[in-house]
N, C-alpha and C positions, 0 to 999 in steps of 0.2 A: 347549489344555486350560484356559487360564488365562482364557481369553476364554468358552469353556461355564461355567467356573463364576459369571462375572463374570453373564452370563445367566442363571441359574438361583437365583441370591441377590438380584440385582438387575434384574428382569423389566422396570424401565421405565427403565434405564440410558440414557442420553442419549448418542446417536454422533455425535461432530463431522459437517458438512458438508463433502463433499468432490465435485468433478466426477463425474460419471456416465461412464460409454461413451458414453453416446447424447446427451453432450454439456450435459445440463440440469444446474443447481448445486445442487438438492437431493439428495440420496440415497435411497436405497430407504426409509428410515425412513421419509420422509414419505410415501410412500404412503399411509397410513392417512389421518393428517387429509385428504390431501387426497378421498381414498373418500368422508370423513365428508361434507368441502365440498359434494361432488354429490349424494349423499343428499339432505343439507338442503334444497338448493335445488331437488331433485324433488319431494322430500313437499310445499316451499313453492309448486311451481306445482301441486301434488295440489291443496294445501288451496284454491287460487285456480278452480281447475275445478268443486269442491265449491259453493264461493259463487256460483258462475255459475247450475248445476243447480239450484241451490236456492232461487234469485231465480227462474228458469224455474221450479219448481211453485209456488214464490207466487204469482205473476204468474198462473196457472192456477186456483188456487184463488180470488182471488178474483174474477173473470172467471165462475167459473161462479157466484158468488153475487151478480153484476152490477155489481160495485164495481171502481174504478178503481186500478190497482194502483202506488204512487208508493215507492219504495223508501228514501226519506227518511223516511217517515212512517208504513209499514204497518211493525204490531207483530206481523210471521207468525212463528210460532215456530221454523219452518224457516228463513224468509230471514236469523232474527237469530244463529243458531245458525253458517250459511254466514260471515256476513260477520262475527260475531266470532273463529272458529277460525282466517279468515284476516288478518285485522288483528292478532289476536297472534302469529301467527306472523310475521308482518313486523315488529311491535313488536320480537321478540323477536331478529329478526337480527343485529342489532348486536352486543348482549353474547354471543351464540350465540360469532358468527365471532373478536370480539377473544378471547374465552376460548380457543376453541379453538385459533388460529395466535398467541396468546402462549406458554400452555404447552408446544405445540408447539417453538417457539424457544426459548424460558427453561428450560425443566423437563425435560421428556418425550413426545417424538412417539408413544410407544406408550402414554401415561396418558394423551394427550389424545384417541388414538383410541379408548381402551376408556370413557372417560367421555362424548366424543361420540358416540358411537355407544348407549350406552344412552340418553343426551339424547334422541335422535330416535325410538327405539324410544318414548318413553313419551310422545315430543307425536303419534305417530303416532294413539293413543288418545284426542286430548283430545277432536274433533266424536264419536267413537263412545262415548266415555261418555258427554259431556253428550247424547246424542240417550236419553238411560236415564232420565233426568226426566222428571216429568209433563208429559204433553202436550208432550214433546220439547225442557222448558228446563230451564235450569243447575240443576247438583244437586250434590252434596257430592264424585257419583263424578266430577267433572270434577277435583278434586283429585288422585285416584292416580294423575294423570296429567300434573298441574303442579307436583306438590311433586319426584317422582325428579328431571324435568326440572332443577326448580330448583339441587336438591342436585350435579348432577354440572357444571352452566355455574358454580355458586358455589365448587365445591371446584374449578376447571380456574382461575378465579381466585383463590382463597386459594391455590393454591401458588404462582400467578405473585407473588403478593405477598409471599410465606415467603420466598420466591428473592431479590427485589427489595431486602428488609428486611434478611435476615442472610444471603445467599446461599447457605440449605442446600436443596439442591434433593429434593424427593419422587424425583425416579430413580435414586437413589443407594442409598432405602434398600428393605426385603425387602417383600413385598405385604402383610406384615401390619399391617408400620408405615405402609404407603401408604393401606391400606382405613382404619387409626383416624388417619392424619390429615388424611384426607381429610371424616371426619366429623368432626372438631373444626374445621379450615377454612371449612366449611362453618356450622357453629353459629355461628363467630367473625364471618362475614360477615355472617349475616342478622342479628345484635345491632349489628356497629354500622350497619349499614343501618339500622334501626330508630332507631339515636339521632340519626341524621343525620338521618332523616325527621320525629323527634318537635322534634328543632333547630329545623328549617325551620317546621314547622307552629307552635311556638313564635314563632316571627319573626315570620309573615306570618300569623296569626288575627286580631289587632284590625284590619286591613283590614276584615273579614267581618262579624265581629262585632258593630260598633258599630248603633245603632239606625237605619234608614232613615228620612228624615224624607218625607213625603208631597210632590211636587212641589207649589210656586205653583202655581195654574191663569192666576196675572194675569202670571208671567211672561214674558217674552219671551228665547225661545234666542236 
């Protein structure tokens, strides 16, 4: 009884690891992330099958309009469309999988599974929005598809960092305080990402900036 209510107040309660029957040292908890891990990595060779198809009708297109088709260089709207949806989804792996199998360990295997698990539903969209733009490039709706994503890999790490900081963990407390602090984690990340970014750019502008002087021509490299 004690344990149902422990579940029902606290939905993403965190259960120690303990040996399995079938002899593996995770527990049934992590099933989920690890659900989430193959997902990812299917959608991630979807979106690679995508860029393949999609170099194939470039290659096609311009072929019928007699021109040589170099994939370095041609500006096909479909080819850029393929080969961007899958370089950010590779981009994106890294902090995908550290977000997800930290929170998992640190937090909550069942918060990391309901926020990975939306993650991938909304990058599932990003080639099907962006193909909503003119003539098949980036448009605004490629957003309602990179900001969810964003929100739930940022809040899977603002609680690993909540944890890290003052060791209060998100699975402890009831979904309501999980949902608003997972949007303030979330707010809290991408501000100081941005100050860390405006740091840097700070630092390293007068590299860029300064006037390019015209080479000697009497020079000799």
């Amino acid at each position: 009884l004690k344990l149902f209510f422990l579940r029902s107040t606290r939905p993403f309660a965190h259960c120690p690891c303990r040996r399995t029957s079938s002899g593996t040292m995770l527990g049934d908890e992590f099933r989920g992330p690890a659900a989430v891990t193959f997902f990812y990595f299917m959608l991630y060779h979807g979106f690679m099958m995508l860029q393949l198809d999609l170099r194939a009708d470039a290659r096609a297109r311009m072929e019928q309009k007699g021109e040589d088709y170099d994939r370095e260089t041609a500006r096909d709207a479909g080819a850029v469309m393929g080969d961007r949806s899958y370089e950010n989804m590779l981009q994106q792996m890294g902090p995908f999988l550290a977000a997800l199998w930290s929170c998992s360990a640190c937090v909550s295997p069942s918060l990391a599974t309901v926020l990975g698990s939306v993650a991938i539903f909304a990058r599932f969209w990003y080639p099907i929005f962006w193909s909503f733009g003119p003539g098949g490039e980036w448009n605004i709706c490629v957003e309602v598809s990179t900001q969810p994503y964003n929100f739930c890999v940022f809040g899977m790490l603002g609680s690993v960092g909540l944890w890290a900081v003052s060791g209060t963990s998100l699975g402890e407390m009831s979904s309501g305080l999980v949902v608003l602090s997972v949007v303030g984690l979330y707010l809290l990340y991408v501000f100081m990402a941005l100050v860390v970014g405006k740091l840097l750019h700070l630092a390293t502008r007068r590299a860029y900036s300064a006037k390019v002087e015209e080479p000697d021509p009497t020079s000799v490299c």
